[in-house]
N, C-alpha and C positions, 0 to 999 in steps of 0.2 A: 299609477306611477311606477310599480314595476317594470322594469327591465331588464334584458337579458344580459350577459356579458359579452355584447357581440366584440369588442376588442380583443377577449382573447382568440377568438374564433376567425377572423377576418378575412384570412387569405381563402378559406374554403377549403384546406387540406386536410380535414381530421377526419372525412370519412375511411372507412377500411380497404377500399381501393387505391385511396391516395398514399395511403400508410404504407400498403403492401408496396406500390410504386416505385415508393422514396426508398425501402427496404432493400428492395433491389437494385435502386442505385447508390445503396450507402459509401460505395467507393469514389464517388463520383462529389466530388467538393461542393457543387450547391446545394447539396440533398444532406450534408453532412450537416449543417447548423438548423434543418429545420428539424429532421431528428432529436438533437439536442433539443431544440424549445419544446417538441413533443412529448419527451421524456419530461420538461420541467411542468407542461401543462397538468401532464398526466398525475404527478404528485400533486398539486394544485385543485384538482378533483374531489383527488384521496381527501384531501385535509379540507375541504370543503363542506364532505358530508359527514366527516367525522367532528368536525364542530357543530354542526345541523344538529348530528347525533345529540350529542353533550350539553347541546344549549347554552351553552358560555359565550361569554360577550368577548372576551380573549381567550383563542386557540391554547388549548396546551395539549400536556399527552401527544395522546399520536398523530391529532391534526397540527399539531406543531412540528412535530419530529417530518410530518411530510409536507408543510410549509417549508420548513427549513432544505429539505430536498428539490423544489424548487426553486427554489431561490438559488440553491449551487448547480443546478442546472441552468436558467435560466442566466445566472453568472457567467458561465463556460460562451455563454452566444455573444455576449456583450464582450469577453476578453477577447476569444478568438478571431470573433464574426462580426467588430463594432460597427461594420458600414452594410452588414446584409438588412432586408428587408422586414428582416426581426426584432430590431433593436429596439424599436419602440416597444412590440408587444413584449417585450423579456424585462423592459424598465418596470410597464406598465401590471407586467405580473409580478414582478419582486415588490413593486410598490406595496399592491395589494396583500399579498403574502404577509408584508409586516403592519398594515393595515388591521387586518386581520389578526395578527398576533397581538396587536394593542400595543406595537412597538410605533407610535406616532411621528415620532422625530425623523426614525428614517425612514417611513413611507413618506414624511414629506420631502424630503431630499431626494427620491428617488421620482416624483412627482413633477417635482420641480426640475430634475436634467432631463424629463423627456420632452416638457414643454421649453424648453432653453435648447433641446436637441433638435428636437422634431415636432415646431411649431405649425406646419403644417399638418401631424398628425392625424389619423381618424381619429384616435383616443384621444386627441388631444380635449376636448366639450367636457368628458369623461373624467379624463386627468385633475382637469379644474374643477369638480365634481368633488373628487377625493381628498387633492389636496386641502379645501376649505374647509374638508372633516377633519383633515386630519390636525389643521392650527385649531381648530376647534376642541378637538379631541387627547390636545397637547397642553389645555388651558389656555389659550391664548384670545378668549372670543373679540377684542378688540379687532387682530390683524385677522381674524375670520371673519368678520362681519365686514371689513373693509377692501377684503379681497372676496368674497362671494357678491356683494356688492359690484362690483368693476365685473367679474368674468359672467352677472347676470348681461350684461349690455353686448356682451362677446358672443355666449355660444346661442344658437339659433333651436335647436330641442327644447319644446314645450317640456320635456318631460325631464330634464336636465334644468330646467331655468327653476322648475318649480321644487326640486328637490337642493338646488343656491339658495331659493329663496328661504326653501327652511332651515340651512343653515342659518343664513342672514339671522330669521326670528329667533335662533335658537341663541346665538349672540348676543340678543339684543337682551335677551330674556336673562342669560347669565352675567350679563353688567349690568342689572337693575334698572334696564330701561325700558319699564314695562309700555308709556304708550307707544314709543317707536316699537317693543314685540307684537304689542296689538295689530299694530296695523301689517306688519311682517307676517305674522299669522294670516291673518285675513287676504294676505295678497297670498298666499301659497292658495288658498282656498279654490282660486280663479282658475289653476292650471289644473291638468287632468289628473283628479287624486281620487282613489279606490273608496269604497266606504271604509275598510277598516282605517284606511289611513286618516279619514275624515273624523273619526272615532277621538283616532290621538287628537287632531289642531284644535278641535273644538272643546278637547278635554284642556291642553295648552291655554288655549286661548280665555277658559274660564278661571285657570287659575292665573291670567294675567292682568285677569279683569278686578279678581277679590284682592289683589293683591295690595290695587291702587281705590279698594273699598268702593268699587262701582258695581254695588252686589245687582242691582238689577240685570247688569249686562254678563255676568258671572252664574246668575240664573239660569239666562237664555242659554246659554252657551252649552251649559253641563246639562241642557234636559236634552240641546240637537246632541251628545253625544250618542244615547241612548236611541238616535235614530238611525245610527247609523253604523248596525252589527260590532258594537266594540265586545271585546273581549268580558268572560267574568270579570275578571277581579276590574277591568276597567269602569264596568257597567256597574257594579257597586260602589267604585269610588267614585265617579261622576257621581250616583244618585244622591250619597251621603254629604256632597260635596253642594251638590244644589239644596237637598234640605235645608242645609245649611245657610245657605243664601235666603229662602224665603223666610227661615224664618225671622232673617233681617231686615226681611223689607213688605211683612206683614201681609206673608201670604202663607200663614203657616197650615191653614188646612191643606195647600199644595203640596206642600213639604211634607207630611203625613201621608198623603194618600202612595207618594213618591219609594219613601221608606215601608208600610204596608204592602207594598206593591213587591216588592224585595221577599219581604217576609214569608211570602205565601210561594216562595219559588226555591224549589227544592236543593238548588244548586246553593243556595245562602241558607242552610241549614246550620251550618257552623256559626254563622257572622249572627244566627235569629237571636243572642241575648244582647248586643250591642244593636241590632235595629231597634227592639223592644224598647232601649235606654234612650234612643232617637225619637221615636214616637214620643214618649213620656216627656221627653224634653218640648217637645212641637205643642205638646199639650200644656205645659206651664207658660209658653210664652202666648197662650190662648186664653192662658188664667181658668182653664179648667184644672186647678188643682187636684180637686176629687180626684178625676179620671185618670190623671199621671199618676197619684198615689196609688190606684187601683192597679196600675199597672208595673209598678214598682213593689209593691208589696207580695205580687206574685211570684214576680223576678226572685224574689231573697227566696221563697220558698222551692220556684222550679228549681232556680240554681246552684242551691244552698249550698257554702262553702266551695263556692268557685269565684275567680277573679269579677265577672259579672255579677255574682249576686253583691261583692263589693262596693262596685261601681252604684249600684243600687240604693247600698244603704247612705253611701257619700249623697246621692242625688235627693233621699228624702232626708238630709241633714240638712243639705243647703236649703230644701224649699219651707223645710223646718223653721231656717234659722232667716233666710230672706224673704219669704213671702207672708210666711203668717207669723212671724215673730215669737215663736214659740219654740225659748234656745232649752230647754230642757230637754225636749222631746227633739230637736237637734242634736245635743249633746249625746242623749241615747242612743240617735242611732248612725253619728257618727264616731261613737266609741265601739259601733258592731260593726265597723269595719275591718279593723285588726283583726278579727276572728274568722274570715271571711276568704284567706287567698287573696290577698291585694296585691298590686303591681304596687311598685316602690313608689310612682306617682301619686298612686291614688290615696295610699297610706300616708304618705308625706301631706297631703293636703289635708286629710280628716284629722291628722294630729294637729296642724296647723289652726284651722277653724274650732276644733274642741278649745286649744290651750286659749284663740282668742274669746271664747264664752266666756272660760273660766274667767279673764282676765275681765271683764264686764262686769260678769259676778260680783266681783271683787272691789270691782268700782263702785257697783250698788250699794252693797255693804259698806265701804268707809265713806259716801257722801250718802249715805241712810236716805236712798232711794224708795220710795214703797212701793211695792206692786199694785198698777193700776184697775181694779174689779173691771172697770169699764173699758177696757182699750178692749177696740176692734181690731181683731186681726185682720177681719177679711175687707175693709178701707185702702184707701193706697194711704201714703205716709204723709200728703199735706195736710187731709182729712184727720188724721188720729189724734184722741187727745193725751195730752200730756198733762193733765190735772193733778196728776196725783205725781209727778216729776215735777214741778211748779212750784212758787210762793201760793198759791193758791189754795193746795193743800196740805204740803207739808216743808218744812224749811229745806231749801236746799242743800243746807251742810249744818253740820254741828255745830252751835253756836260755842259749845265748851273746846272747839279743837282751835286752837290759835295758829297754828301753823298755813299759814297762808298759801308757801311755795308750793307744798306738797299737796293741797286740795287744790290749788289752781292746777300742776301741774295734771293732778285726776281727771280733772274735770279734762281738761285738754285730749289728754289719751282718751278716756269718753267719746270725745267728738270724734277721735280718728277710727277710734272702733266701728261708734254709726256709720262713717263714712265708707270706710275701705271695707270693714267687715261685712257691714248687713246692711249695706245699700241703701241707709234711710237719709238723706240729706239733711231733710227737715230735720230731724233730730239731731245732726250732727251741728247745722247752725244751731238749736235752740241751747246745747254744749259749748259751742268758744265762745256765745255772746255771754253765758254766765259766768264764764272763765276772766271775759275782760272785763265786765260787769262790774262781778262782787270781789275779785282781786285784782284792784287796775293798778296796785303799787309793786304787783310782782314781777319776774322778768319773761312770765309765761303772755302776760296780758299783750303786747303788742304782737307776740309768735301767733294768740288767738284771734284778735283782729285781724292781723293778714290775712288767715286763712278763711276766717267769717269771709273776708271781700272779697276771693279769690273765686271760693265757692258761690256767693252769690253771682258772681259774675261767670262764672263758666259752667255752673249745673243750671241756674236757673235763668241768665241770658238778663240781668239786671244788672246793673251798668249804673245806675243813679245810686243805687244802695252800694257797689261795689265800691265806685269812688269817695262816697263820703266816709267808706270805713278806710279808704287809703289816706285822706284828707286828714281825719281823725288821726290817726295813726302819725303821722307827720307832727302835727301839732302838738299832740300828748306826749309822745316818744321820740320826737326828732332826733335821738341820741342812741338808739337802736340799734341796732345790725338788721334788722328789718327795715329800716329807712329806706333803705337802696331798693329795694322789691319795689314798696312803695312808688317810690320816684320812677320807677323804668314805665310798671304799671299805669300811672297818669301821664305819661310820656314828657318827663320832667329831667331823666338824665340828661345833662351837659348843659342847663339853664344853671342861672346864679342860684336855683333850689337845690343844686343836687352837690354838698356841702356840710359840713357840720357832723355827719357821723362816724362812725369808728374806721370804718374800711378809707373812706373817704382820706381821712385825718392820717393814714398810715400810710398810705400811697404817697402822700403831700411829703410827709419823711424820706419815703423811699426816693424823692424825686433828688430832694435835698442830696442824701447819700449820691447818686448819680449823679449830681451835678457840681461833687463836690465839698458840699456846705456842709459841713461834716458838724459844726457848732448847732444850728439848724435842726438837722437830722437828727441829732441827742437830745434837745431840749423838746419837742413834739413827739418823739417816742415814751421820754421819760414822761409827758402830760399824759398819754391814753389811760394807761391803768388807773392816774387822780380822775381823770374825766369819766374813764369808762368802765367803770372795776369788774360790771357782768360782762362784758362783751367778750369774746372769742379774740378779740383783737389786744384785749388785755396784755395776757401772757407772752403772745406773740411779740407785740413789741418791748416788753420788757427784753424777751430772749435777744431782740437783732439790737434792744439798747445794749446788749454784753457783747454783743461779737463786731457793734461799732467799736465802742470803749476797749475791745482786744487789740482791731485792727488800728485803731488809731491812739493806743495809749502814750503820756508824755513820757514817762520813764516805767522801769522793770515792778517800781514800788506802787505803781498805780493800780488799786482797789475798783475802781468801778464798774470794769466788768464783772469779777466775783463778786460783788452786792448787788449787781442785776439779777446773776443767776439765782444767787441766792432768793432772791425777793422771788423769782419763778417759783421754787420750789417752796417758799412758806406758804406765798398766797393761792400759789395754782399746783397743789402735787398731782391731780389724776387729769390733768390736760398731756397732750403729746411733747409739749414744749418741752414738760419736768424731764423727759428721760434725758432731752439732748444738753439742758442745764446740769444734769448728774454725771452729764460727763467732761462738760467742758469744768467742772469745778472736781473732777478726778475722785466721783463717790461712782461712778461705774463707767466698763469699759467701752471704748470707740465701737459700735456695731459697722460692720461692711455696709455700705451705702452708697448711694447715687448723692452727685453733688446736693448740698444742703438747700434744701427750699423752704424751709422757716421762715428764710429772711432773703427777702428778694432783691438785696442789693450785689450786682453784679460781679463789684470786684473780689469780693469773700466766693463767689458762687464758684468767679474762675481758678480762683485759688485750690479751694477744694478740691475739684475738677483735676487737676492736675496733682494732687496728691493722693488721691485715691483711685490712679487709674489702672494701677497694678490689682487692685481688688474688687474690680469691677468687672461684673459676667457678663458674656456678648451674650445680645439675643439671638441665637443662630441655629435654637432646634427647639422644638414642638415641646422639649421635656426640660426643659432650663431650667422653671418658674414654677417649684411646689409654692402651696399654700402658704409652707412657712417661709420658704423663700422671700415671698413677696411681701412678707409681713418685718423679714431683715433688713429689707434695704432701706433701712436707717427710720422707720418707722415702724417699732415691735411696737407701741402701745395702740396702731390704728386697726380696729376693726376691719373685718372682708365685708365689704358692700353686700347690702340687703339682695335677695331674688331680685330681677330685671321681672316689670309689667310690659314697658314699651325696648325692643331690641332696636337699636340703633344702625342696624343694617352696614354693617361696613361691608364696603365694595372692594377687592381688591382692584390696584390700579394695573388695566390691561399693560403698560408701557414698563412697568416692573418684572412680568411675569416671570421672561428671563432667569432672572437672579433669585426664583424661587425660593424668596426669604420665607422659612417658617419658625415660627416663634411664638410665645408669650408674650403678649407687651403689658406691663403693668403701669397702672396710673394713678395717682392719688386724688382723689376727687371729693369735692363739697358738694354735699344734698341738701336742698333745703327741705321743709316740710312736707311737700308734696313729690318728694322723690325726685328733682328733677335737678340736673349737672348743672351746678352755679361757676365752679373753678375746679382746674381739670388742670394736673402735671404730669407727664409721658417721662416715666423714670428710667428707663430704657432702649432708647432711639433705636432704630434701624440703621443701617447706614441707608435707605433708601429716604428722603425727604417726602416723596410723590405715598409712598406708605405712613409713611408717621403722619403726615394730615390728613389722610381718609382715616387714619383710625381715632386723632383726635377729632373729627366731624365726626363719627360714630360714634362715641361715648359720651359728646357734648348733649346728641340725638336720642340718647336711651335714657329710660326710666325707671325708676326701682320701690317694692315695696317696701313705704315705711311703716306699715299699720304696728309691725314689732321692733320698731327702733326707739329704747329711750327717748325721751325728750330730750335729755342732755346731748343725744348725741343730733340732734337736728340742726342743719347749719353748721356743721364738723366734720373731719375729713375721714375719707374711705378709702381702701384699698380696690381696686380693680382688675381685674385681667381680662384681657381682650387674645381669644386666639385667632393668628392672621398665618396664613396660609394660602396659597396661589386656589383658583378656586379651578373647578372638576366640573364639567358639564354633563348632564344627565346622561348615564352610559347607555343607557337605551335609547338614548331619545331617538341619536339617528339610525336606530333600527327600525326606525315606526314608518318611515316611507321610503320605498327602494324600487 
């Protein structure tokens, strides 16, 4: 799919005969403007091999300095000479010129007047070629995928259609639409493409496959890379990239022989301690432990104190601490990490995984766990027993400790250790069922039910047992802040069941407020805290029972807002509500804020709204929104949201690009137990609408680790930052077929 530049060349005037020719007629007016585009061509050359030279993706130095000489010659044809026979080639070379220099906007403008000029064109097939790199390569892949699209049906050159069409794919690929890239890919395929080029689509095409987790076709893809002369570093990153895949779809001796195959080739000398750690891996999902250890344990000594032998001791920590259960010998040696040359990631995790051992540890010890003689490690985890964790053997908690919340709570963190930590399920339900068990009068016991159901139903695909712990739950706890999981879970929201609990009972207020019933509205906010005194919903309506009773008091002597707040702060000081109660009762000062969302009735919202608009930051640059920032706006006591497990992929919206909003956007978000966005507020807007709900669909879509969140804080609000910025297409990509 190479091609030559026959546009700039067209007329046939550039050999040394014709030059001499024109030379000698330089006096002569027709010969005067071709001169000129000679002289432009001629720079155009220069800076052609001088960027060859330098291998940059945008000219600078001196093939800039002689782009830009073209371009003012090439200019000189178009002022002088707009109707000679050059016009086109002098558009079509300034185009290129800032094409080339990575100036996209106005190669497209220049792109665009010679197909508006000189629609019949030779350059014209070519033009439209460049221009849909160049919306491409502007950000724009909407109106690139929609114009490489149309000018496919236009120009008649296989070898032109097939390099639109990988525009097309590459569009499709950069707005997240991986099956229309799939099959874009796969139609470039068809038209006459070089081996290396076939190298890139199939490397493309594998990762548009993993993307939408159809690792079998992601497989296929990245081993034809490898058939087809790709580049080093290409041919290492497909192979590690298909490993990868098999070993998800349980063809991991492929996967190994893939990466070995690597290893023994001289050219992957450097890369040979991260194959070794690939291998090793290919071998634990073969449950050949031994043999990955064997090969790990070499690692630490060939490498010793270098970032791979790190990587090393992290991988016999984990297989330590998840496969054979043995968090000591975890502990050790993912405490020999630190010592080792770690990348900030790697170290981040081994500190992460130690501190949750300890935390286990810890659990052991206050619910006087014993060490089981008999536990099999080398069992999977339905198989192993738990006798010596059991009534069976020894009591599962003190019978002299009274304190119910705090051992339920244990017990709970327990479960989420098993779960999130060390992979064991089993052990994580045999943890919330004794949570909700043996303290079913705590406020931990329905949070542990959920999650017993939750789990039953989506680790182990039981559905009978799932329901009767949401049935149970219902019936035991209907007055929960877990009621509503429940209810969604059996597909019971919006029936006469979905009624009666806290969130439920507070909205029924807020409605009131909205519509009005202001009488209403205070007498059901003032009931939640007598009804609900745990709930989360408590506090909260206490706080909007004071900013009714503000907004609507009968005279200046009317107390009942200031005895709400105050009731916030006796019964609830370490909830969110107490800071904004401290201030409306003037024991501390107003923080800079986005209008108040405490309390979701409208008329106070808009109130605020316009009183604080003078001390409201626009979101309108990348660096707006420190840490602490987003901790000011009007929410200092909420924590920054846990790590992200699942990324909720926000898409910029092609139709915005334009207005290259970049920013911060911060949001205030409810996680329940399992990390996932229950209630989500965008404190921040854009002035773009079409961007504020892709980004709230994106954070609704992500998921975050709770394994280190309090319990307290579960079902409670977080801070979040989402960065949104116009999105960049792979600057190489459309270097791969030319």
């Amino acid at each position: 799919m190479v091609r030559k530049n026959k546009g700039l060349t067209k007329k046939g005037l550039f050999g040394s005969a014709a030059a001499m020719a024109c030379v000698g007629l330089f006096v002569f007016s027709g010969c005067v403007y071709f001169n000129t585009f000679y002289l432009a061509q001629k720079s155009y050359s220069k800076a052609e091999k001088a960027q060859k030279k330098s291998g940059r993706e945008a000219a600078d130095g001196t093939a800039a300095s002689e782009y830009q000489t073209a371009i003012k010659w090439a200019s000189k044809v178009l002022t002088f000479h707009p109707k000679s026979s050059w016009a086109d080639d002098a558009l079509f070379l300034i185009g290129r010129s800032y094409y080339n220099m990575g100036e996209h906007f106005k190669a497209q403008g220049k792109f665009e007047e010679l197909l508006n000029g000189f629609p019949n064109s030779k350059l014209a097939p070519e033009s439209k070629l460049y221009l849909a790199r160049s919306i491409l390569k502007s950000g724009r892949p909407e109106g690139a995928r929609d114009f490489a699209n149309r000018a496919l049906d236009e120009v008649k050159s296989k070898e032109i259609k097939g390099e639109l069409a990988l525009v097309a794919a590459e569009s499709y690929f950069a707005l997240g639409d991986y099956p229309s890239a799939a099959a874009a890919y796969q139609k470039v395929l068809a038209y006459p493409v070089k081996k290396e080029s076939k190298a890139y689509l199939y490397f493309r095409l594998g990762a548009v496959f993993f993307q939408q987790e159809k690792y079998p076709e992601a497989y296929g893809a990245y081993t034809r890379v490898l058939e087809h002369s790709p580049s080093v570093e290409r041919a290492y990153n497909s192979a590690l990239a298909a490993a990868d895949c098999a070993y998800k779809i349980g063809r991991a001796k492929d996967g190994i022989l893939l990466v070995e195959r690597l290893a023994k080739d001289s050219r992957y000398l450097s890369n040979l301690g991260d194959l070794k750690l690939k291998v090793a891996q290919g071998y634990v999902v073969l449950d050949s432990v031994p043999k990955a250890m064997e090969i790990l344990r070499g690692m630490t000594g060939y490498f010793k104190g270098q970032p791979v032998s790190a990587r090393a001791y992290l991988e016999m920590g984990k297989i330590f601490q998840e496969k054979l259960g043995d968090l000591r010998q975890a502990k050790e040696n993912l405490e020999q990490v630190s010592k080792e040359s770690p990348p900030p990631n790697v170290l981040q995790e081994a500190l992460a995984r130690s501190q949750e051992i300890s935390r286990f540890e810890s659990f052991q010890k206050e619910l006087a766990l014993v060490p089981d003689s008999s536990f099999d490690s080398t069992q999977p985890d339905s198989t192993k027993r738990y006798a010596a964790l059991s009534d069976s053997a020894q009591p599962a908690y003190r019978p002299a400790v009274t304190d119910s919340t705090r051992l339920a709570n244990s017990w709970y963190l327990l479960a989420e250790v098993y779960r999130l930590s060390l992979k064991k399920p089993d052990s994580a339900l045999w943890a919330y069922q004794t949570a909700f068990e043996k303290f079913p009068q705590t406020a931990t016991a329905p949070k542990a039910l959920l999650a017993y159901g939750v789990l039953k139903q989506e680790n182990f695909g039981d559905s009978v047992s799932a329901n009767s712990a949401y049935r149970k739950l219902l019936s035991d706890y209907s007055h929960s802040d877990y009621a509503k999981e429940a209810l969604s879970r059996l597909g019971l929201l919006g029936t006469p069941a979905d009624s009666g609990y806290p969130e439920a009972v507070y909205r029924q207020a807020e409605r009131f407020w909205e519509g009005g019933q202001i009488d209403s509205a205070r007498q059901i906010f003032g009931s939640i805290p007598e009804r609900f005194p745990q709930s989360e919903y408590a506090p909260k309506a206490l706080l909007s029972l004071g900013m009714l009773s503000e907004a609507y008091r009968d005279s200046t002597n009317d107390s009942a807002a200031v005895l709400a707040y105050q009731e916030v702060l006796k019964k609830y000081p370490d909830t969110p509500y107490a800071q904004r109660a401290k201030e409306k009762v003037g024991l501390a000062l107003p923080e800079t804020r986005k209008p108040d969302t405490t309390s979701a009735a409208p008329f106070l919202a808009q109130a605020d709204t316009a009183a604080r608009q003078d001390t409201t930051r626009p979101a309108d640059t990348l660096d707006t929104f420190s840490p602490e920032d987003s901790l000011k706006m009007g929410f200092l006591s909420f924590p920054l949201a846990p790590p992200v497990i699942k990324d909720g992929n926000f898409v910029y919206p092609a139709s915005e690009i334009d207005k290259n909003i970049r920013t911060r956007l911060v949001f205030k978000i409810l996680l329940d137990f399992e990390g996932k966005v229950r209630r989500i507020e965008l404190q921040n807007p854009t002035e773009s609408d079409a961007v504020n709900r892709e980004a709230v669909r994106a954070v609704e879509q992500t998921e975050f680790d709770m394994v280190r969140v309090p319990p307290s804080q579960v079902n409670t609000f977080f801070i979040y930052k989402l960065l949104v910025r116009p999105p960049v297409s792979d600057p190489n990509a459309l270097q791969q077929i030319r």
